[in-house]
Rosetta silent file (secondary structure, phi, psi, omega in degrees, C-alpha in Angstrom):
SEQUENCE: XXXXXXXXXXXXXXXXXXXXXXXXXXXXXXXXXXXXXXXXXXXXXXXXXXXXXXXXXXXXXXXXXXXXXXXXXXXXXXXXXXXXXXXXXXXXXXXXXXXXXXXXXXXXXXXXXXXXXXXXXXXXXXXXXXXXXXXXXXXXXXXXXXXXXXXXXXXXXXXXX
SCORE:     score description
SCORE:     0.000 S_00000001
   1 L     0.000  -53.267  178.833  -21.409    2.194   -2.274 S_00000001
   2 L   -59.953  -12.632  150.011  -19.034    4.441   -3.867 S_00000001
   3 L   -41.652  -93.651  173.823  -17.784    4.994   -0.392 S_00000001
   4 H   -43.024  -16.586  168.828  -17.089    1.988    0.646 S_00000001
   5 H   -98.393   -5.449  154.311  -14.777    1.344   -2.429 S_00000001
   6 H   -51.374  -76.002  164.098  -13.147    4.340   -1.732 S_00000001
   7 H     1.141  -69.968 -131.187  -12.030    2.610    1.849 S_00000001
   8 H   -81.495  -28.744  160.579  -11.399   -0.206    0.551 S_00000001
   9 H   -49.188  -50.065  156.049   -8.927    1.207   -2.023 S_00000001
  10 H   -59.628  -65.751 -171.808   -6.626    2.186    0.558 S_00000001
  11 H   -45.575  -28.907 -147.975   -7.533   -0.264    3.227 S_00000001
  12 H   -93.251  -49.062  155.493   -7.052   -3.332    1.164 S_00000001
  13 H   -51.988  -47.378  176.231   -3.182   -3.192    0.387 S_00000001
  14 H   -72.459  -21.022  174.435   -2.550   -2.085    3.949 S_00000001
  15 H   -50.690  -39.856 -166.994   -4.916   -5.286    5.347 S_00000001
  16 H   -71.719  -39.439 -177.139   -2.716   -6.919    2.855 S_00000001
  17 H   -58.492  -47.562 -164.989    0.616   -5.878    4.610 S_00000001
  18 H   -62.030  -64.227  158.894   -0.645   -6.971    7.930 S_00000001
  19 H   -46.894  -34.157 -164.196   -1.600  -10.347    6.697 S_00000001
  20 H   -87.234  -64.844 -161.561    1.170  -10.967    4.251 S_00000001
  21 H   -67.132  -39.102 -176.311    4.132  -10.202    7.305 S_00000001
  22 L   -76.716    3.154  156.601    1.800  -12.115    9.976 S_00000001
  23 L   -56.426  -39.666 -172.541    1.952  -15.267    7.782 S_00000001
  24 L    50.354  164.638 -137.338    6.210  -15.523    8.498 S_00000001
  25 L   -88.047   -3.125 -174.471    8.405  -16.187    6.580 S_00000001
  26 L   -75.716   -8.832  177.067    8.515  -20.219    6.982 S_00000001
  27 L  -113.714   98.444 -164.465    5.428  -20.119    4.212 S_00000001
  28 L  -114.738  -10.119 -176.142    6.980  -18.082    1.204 S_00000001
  29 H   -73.707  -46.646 -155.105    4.254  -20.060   -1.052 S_00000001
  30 H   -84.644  -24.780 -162.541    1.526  -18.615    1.101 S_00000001
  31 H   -87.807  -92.117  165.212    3.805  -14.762    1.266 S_00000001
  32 H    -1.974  -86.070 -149.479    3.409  -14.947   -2.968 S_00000001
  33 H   -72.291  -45.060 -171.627    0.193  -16.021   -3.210 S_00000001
  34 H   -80.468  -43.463 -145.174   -1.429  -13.439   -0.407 S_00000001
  35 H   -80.362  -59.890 -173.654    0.925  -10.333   -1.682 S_00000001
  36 H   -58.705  -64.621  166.110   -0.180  -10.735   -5.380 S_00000001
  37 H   -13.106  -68.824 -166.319   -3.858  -11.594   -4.024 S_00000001
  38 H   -75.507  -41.027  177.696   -4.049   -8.859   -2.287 S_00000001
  39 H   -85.851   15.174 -169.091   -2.354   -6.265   -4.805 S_00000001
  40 H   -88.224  -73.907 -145.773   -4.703   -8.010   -7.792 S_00000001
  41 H   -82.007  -17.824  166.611   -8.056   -7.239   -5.579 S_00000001
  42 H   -79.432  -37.401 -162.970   -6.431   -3.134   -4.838 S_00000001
  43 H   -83.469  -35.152 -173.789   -5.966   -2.733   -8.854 S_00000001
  44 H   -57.727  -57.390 -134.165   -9.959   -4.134   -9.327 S_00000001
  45 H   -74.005  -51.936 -166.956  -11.344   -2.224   -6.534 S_00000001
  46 H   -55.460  -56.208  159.905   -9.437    0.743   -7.739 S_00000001
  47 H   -43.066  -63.596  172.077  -10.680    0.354  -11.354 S_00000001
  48 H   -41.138  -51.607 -166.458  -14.448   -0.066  -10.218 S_00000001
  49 H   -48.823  -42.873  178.707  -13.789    3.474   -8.427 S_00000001
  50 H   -54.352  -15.641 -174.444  -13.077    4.882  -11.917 S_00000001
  51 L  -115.486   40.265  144.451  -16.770    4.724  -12.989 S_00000001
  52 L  -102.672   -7.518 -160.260  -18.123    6.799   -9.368 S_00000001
  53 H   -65.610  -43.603 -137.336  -15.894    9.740  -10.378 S_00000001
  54 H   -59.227  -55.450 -175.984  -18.771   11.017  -11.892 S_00000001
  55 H   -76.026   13.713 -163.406  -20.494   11.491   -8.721 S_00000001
  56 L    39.373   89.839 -157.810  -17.586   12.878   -6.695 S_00000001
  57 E   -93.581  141.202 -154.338  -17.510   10.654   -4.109 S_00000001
  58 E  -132.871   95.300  172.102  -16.617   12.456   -0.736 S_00000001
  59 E  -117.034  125.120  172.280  -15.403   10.552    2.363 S_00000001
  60 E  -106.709  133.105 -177.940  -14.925   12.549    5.617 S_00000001
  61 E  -114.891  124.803  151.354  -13.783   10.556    8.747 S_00000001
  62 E   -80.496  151.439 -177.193  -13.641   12.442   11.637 S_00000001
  63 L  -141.624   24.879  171.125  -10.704   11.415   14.067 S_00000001
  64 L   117.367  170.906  176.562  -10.545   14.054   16.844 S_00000001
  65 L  -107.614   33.193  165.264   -9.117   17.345   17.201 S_00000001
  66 L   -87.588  -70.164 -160.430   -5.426   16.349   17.561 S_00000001
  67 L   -78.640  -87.050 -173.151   -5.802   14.963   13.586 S_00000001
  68 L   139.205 -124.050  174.056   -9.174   16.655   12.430 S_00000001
  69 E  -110.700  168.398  172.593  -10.930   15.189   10.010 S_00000001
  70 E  -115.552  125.939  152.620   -9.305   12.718    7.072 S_00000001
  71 E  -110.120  163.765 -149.489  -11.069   13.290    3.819 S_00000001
  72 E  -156.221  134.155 -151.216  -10.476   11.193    0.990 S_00000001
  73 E  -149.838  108.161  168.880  -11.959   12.731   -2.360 S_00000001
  74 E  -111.558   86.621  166.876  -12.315   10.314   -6.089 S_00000001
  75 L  -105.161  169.590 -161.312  -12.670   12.802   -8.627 S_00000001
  76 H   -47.529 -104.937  -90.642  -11.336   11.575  -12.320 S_00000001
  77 H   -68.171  -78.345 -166.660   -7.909   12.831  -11.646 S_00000001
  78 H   -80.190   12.998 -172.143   -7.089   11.023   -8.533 S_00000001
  79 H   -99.685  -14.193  158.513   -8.834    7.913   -8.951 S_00000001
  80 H   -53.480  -68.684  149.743   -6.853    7.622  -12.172 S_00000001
  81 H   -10.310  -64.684  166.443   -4.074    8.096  -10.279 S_00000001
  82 H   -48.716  -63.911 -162.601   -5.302    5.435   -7.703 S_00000001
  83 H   -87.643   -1.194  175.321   -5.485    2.684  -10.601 S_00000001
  84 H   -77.446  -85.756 -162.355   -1.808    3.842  -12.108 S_00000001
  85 H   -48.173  -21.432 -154.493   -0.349    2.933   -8.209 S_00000001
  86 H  -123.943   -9.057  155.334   -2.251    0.324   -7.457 S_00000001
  87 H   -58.765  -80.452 -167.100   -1.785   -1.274  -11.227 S_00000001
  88 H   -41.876  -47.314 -170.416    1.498   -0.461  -11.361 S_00000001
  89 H   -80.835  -60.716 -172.538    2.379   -2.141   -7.530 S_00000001
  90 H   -38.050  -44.616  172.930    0.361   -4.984   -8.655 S_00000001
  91 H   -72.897  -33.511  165.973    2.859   -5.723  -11.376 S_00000001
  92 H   -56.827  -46.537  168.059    5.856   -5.250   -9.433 S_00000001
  93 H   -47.561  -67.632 -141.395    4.558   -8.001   -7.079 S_00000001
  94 H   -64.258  -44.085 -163.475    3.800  -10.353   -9.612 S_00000001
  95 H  -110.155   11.990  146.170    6.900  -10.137  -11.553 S_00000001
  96 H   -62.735  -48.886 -175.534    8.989   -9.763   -7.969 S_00000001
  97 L   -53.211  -16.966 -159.965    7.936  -13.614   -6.975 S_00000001
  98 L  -105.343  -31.167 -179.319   10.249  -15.181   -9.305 S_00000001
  99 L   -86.825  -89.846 -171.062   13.257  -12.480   -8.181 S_00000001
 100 L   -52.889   16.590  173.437   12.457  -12.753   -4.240 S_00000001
 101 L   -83.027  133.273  178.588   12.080  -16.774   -4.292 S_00000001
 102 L    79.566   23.917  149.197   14.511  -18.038   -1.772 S_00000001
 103 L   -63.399  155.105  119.810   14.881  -14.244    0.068 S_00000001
 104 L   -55.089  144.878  177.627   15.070  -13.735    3.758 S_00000001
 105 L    59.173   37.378 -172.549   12.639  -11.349    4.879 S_00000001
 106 H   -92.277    5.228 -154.187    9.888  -11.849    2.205 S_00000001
 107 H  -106.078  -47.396 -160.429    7.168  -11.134    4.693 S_00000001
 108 H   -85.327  -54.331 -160.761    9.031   -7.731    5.402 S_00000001
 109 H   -78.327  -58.986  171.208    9.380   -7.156    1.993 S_00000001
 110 H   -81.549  -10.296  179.355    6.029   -7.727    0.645 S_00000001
 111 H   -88.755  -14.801  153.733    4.100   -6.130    3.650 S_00000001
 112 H  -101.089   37.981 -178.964    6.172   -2.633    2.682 S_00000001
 113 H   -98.565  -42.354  156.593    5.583   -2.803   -0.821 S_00000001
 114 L   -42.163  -23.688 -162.419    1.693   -3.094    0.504 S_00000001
 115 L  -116.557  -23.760  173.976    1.886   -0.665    2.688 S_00000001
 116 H   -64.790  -55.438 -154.712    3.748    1.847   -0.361 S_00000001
 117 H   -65.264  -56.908  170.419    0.973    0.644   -2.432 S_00000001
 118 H   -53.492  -43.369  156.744   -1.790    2.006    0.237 S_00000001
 119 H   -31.458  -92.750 -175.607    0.266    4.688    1.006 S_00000001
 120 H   -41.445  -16.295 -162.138    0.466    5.871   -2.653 S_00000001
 121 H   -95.222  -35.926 -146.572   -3.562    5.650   -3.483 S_00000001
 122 H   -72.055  -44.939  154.783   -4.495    7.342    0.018 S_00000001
 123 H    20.335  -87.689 -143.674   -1.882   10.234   -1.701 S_00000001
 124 H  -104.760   -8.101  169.513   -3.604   10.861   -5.046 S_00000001
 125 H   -79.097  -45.897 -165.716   -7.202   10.280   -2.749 S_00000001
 126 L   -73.017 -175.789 -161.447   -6.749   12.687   -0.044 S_00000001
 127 L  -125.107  -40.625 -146.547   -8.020   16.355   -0.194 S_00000001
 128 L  -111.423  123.439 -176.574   -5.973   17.628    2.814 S_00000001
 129 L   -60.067 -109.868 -148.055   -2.792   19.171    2.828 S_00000001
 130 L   -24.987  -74.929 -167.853   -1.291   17.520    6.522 S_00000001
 131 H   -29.008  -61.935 -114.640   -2.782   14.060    4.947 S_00000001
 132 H   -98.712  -24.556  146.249   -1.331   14.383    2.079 S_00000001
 133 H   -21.693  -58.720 -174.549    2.112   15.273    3.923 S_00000001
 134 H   -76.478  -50.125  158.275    2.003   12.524    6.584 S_00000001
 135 H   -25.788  -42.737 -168.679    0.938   10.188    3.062 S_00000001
 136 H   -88.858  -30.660 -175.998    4.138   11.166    1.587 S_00000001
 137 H   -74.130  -30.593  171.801    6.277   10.693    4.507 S_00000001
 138 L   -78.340    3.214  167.418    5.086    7.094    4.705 S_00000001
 139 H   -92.704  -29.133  174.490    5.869    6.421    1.230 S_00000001
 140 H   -59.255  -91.055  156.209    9.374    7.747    1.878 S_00000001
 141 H    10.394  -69.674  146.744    9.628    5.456    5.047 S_00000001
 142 H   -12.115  -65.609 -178.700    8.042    2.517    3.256 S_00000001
 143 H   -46.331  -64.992  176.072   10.692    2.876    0.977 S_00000001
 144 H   -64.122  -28.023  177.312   13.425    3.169    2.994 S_00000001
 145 H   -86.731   -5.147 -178.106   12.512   -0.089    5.055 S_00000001
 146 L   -88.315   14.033  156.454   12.195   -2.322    2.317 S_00000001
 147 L   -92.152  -28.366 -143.647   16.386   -1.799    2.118 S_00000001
 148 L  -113.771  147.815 -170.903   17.497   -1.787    5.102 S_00000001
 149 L   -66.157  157.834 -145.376   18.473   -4.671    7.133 S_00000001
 150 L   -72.975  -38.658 -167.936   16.217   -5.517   10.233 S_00000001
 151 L  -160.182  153.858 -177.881   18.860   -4.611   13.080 S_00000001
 152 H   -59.718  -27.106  169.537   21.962   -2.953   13.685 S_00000001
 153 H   -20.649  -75.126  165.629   23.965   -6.478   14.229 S_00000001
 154 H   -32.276  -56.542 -179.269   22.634   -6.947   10.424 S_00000001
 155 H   -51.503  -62.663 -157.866   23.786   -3.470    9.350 S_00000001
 156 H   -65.131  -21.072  172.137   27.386   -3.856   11.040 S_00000001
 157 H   -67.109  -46.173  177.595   28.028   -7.594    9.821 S_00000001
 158 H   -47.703  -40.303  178.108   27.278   -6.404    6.444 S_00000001
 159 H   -81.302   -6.455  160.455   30.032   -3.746    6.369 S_00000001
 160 L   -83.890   30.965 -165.034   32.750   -6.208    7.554 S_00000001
 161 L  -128.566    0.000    0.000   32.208   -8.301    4.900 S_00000001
């Protein structure tokens, strides 16, 4: 059990990105409602996880010998951790709907805050130095796409303006 809510602590924000961008952007009610949804149901799952640290719950995935294995570790530290980022994301969504109503690109915009969010827990989860590398570079990345306009067109109109 304590597994599977391990998963699903990561898994849940990025399902949420996936869902939240493949909605488009012509439903911004439905964009809201799944982004918040989805980072409400990361901050629970993450909280239940706080009462397995006890056992040290241990998930090894193997994924080949290019990657090795992914291990994912909730001992009190990082599942604390876990519920700061995925608390913490939750609220920026929440109190983001009322600032991003009537955006372009809210689809874009809430699936990499989702994907940051996911990002950030598998972080403070993993065990393994490369994870927790390739983790950080997708929080930089994350980061960086929820500024930047979609295409160069978009970049270059903006600077004649």
């Amino acid at each position: 059990m304590a597994e599977i809510i391990l998963i699903l602590t990561i898994l849940i924000p990025w399902v949420g990105a996936v869902v939240v961008w493949s909605v488009g952007d012509r439903r911004p009610r439905a964009q809201h409602g799944l982004a918040v949804a989805f980072t409400v149901a990361a901050g629970v799952d993450a909280l239940v996880l706080l009462g397995f640290t006890s056992e040290m719950t241990i998930v090894n995935l193997p994924m080949g010998g290019l990657f090795g294995n992914f291990t994912f570790a909730a001992d009190g530290l990082g599942a604390f951790l876990a519920v700061i980022a995925t608390v913490i994301g939750c609220l920026a969504v929440i109190f983001s709907v009322d600032y991003m109503r009537g955006e372009d690109q809210l689809g874009r915009y809430y699936a990499f805050v989702l994907f940051f969010i996911g990002a950030m827990v598998g972080l403070v989860l993993t065990t393994s130095f490369n994870q927790r590398a390739a983790l950080n570079r997708e929080t930089h990345v994350s980061t960086l796409l929820q500024r930047q306009p979609v295409s160069v067109n978009e970049l270059a109109l903006e600077s004649l303006k």
